[in-house]
C-alpha positions in Angstrom: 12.0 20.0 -23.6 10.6 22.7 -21.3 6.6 21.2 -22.1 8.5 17.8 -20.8 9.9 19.8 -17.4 6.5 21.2 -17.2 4.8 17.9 -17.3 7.0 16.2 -14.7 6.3 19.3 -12.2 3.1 18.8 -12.5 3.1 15.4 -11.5 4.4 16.6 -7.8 6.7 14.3 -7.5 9.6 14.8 -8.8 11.4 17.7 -7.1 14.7 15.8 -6.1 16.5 17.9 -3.0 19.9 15.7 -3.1 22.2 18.4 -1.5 22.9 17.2 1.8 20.2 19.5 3.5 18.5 16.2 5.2 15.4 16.5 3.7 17.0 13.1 1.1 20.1 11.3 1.2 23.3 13.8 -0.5 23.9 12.9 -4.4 27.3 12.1 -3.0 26.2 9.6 -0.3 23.7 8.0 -2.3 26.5 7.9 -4.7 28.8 6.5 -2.7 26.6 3.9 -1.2 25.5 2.6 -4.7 29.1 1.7 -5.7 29.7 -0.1 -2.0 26.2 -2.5 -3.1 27.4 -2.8 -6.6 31.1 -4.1 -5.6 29.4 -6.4 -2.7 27.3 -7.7 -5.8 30.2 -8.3 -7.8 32.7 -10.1 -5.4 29.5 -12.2 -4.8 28.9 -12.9 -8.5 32.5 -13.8 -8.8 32.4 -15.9 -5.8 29.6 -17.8 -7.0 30.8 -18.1 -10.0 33.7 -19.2 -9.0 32.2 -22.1 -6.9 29.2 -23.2 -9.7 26.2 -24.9 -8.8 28.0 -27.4 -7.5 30.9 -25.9 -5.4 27.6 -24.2 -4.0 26.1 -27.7 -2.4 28.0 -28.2 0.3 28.1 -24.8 1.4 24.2 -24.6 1.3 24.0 -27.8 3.3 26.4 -26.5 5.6 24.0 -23.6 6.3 21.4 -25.7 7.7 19.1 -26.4 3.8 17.3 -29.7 4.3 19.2 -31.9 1.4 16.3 -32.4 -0.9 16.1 -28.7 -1.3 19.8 -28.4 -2.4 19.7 -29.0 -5.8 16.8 -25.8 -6.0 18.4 -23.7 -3.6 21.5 -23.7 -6.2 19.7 -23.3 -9.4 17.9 -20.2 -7.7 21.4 -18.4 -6.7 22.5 -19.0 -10.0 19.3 -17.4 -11.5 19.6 -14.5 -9.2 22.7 -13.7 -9.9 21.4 -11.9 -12.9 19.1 -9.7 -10.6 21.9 -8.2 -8.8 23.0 -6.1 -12.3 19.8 -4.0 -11.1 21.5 -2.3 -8.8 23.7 -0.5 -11.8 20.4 1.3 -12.8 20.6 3.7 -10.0 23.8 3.9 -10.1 24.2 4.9 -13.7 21.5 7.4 -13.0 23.8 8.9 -10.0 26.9 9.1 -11.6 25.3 11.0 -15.1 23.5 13.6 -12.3 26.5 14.2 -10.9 28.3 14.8 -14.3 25.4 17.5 -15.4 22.9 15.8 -17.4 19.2 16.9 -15.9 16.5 14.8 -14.7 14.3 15.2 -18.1 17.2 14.1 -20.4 17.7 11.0 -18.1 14.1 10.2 -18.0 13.7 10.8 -21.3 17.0 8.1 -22.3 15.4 5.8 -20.1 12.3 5.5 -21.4 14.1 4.8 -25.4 15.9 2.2 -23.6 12.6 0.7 -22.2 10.9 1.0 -26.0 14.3 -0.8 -27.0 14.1 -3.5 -24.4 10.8 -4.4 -24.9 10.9 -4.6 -28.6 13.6 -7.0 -28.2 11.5 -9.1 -25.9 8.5 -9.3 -27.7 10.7 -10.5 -30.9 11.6 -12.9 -28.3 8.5 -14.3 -27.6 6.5 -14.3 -30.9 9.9 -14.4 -34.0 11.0 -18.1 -33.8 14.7 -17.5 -34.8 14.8 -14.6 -32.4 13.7 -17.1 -29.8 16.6 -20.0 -30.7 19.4 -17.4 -30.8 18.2 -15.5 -27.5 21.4 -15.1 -25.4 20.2 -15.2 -21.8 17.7 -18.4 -22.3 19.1 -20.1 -19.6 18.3 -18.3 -16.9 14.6 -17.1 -17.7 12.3 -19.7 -16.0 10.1 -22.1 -18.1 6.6 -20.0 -18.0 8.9 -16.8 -19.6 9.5 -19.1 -22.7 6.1 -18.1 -23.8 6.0 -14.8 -22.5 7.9 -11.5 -21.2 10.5 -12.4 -18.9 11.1 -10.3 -15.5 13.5 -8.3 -17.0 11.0 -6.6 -18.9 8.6 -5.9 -16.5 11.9 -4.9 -14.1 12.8 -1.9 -17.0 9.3 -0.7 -17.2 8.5 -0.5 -13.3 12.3 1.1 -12.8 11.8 3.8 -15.6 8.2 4.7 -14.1 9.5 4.8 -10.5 12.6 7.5 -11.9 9.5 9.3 -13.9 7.2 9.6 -10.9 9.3 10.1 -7.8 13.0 11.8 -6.7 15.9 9.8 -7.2 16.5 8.8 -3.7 12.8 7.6 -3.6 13.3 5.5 -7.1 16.7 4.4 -5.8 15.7 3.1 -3.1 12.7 1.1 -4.9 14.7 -0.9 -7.2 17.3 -1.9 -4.3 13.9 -3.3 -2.4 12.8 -5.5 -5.4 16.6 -6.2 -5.9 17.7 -7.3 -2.3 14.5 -7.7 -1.1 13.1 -10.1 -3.6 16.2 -11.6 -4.0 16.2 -12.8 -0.3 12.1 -13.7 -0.3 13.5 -16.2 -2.5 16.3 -17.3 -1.4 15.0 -17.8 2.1 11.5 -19.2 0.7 13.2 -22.1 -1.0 15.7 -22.7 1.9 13.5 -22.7 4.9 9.7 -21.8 3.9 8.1 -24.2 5.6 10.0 -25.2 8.3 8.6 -22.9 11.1 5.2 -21.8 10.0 3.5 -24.3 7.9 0.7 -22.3 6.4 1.4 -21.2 2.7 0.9 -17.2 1.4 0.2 -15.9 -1.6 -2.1 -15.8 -4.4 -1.1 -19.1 -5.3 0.0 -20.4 -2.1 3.4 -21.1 -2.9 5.1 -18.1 -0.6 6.6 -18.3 3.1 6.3 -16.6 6.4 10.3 -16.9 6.5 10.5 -15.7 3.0 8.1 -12.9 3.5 10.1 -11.2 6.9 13.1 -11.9 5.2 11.9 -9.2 2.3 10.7 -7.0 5.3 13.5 -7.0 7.5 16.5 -6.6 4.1 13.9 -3.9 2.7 14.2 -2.2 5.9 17.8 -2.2 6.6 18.4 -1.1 3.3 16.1 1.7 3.4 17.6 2.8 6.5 21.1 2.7 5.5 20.0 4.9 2.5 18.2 7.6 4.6 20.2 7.3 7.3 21.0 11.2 6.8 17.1 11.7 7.0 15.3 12.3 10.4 12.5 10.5 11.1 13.0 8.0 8.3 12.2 4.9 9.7 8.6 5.6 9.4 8.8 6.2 5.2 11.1 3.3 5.3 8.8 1.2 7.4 5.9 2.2 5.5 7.8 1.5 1.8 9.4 -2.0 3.3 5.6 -3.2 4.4 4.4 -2.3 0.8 7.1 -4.3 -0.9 6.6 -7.4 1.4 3.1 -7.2 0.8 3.5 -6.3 -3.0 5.6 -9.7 -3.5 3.5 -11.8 -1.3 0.2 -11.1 -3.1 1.0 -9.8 -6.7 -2.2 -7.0 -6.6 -3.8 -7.1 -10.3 -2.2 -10.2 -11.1 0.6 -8.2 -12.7 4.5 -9.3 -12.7 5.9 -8.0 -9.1 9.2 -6.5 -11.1 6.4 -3.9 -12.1 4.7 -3.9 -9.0 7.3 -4.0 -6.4 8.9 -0.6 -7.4 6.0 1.5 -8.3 4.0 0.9 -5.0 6.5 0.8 -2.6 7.8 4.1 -3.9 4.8 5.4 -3.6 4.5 3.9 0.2 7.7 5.4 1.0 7.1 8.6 -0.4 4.0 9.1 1.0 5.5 8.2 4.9 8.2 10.8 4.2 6.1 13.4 3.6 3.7 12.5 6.6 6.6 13.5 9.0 7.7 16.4 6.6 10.9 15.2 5.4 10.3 15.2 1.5 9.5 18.5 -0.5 
């Protein structure tokens, strides 16, 4: 265990300063402000389960969707519910910090649940009956059939992000690719289009409106997480720009669930310690 402690301290990133001194966001605010995100997810998921693709139509329409985009602007609200169960990583990893179990026993659980995960996918993918009987078929998308879904790729950038980076830093990561990709989609599908023309991406398929829409919920969220923090807008800035750009381009042609976390982590770590509020 201590050679593990060593390893992460020599890494240089992982010293987590959660105790209210402003240098991060308090365990107990961060804490507190997880629950409050996972609640609003969860009147949400009941509400829109509640409603089902259907109930959801009109209420789309009435939001100003053009009425050929209806019927995709649904399916992807009911795909994204699933997303929103990221936000119970961070706070799983708040509430057993604040209960006494240390940062290398976390990160060490983590990364047996990420070996665990991952086995399960890839029996997915290549054992036939594994693939029949898998119980969340419906909502991975048609090129995941074949392949590692999202979800995947989400466990293995999350678990790196808690390894490299304090909690407050990780945190805030996997709320960007949650809300933040969440609403480049949801906005993309809606409205991409409608007031720039000109397609982004790698493949061409992204928005302008979905893009600032990632930008500006990256950056509201960051803020209301470091809002203890002086000076934070410019790590938050920095760490919302990297996310956009992360999702907009895919860099290495690897799954943004991956991506998304690692780099803009690193973004916003990097701006906080440019104005000397990380240690």
């Amino acid at each position: 265990m201590a050679l593990g402690a060593n390893l992460f301290d020599l890494l240089g990133f992982v010293k987590d300063t959660n105790d209210g001194s402003g240098i991060q966001p308090s365990s107990d605010y961060m804490f507190k402000c997880l629950v409050a995100l996972q609640t609003l997810c969860c009147v949400w998921w009941v509400f829109v389960t509640a409603k089902g693709r259907g109930g959801m139509k009109p209420l789309i329409q009435d939001l100003g969707v053009r009425v050929r985009r209806i019927k995709k602007v649904a399916g992807e609200i009911e795909r994204k519910m699933f997303h929103l169960s990221g936000v119970g990583v961070p706070l799983l990893w708040q509430y057993l910090a604040s209960i006494g179990y240390d940062r290398y026993t976390l990160v060490s659980v983590g990364w047996c649940v990420v070996a665990v995960g991952w086995t399960g996918d890839l029996a997915r993918v290549y054992i036939p009956f594994v693939q029949r009987n898998w119980p969340l078929k419906k909502i991975l998308r048609d090129k995941e059939y074949g392949q590692l879904c999202g979800a995947a790729y989400f466990s293995l950038g999350t678990q790196i992000s808690f390894t490299l980076f304090p909690a407050a830093i990780a945190t805030t990561a996997v709320l960007w690719l949650v809300f933040g990709d969440l609403s480049a989609a949801l906005i993309g599908v809606s409205f991409g289009g409608d007031a720039v023309v000109v397609k982004l991406g790698r493949e061409g398929k992204k928005s302008l409106e979905g893009s600032l829409a990632m930008f500006l919920v990256c950056f509201i969220t960051g803020m209301i997480v470091f809002q203890e923090v002086p000076l934070c807008e410019y790590g938050v800035f920095f760490g919302s720009l990297a996310a956009t750009l992360t999702e907009l381009y895919e860099p290495f042609g690897l799954n943004d669930n991956l991506t998304i976390p690692i780099f803009s982590a690193l973004a916003l770590h990097w701006g906080l310690l440019r104005v000397g509020n990380l240690c």
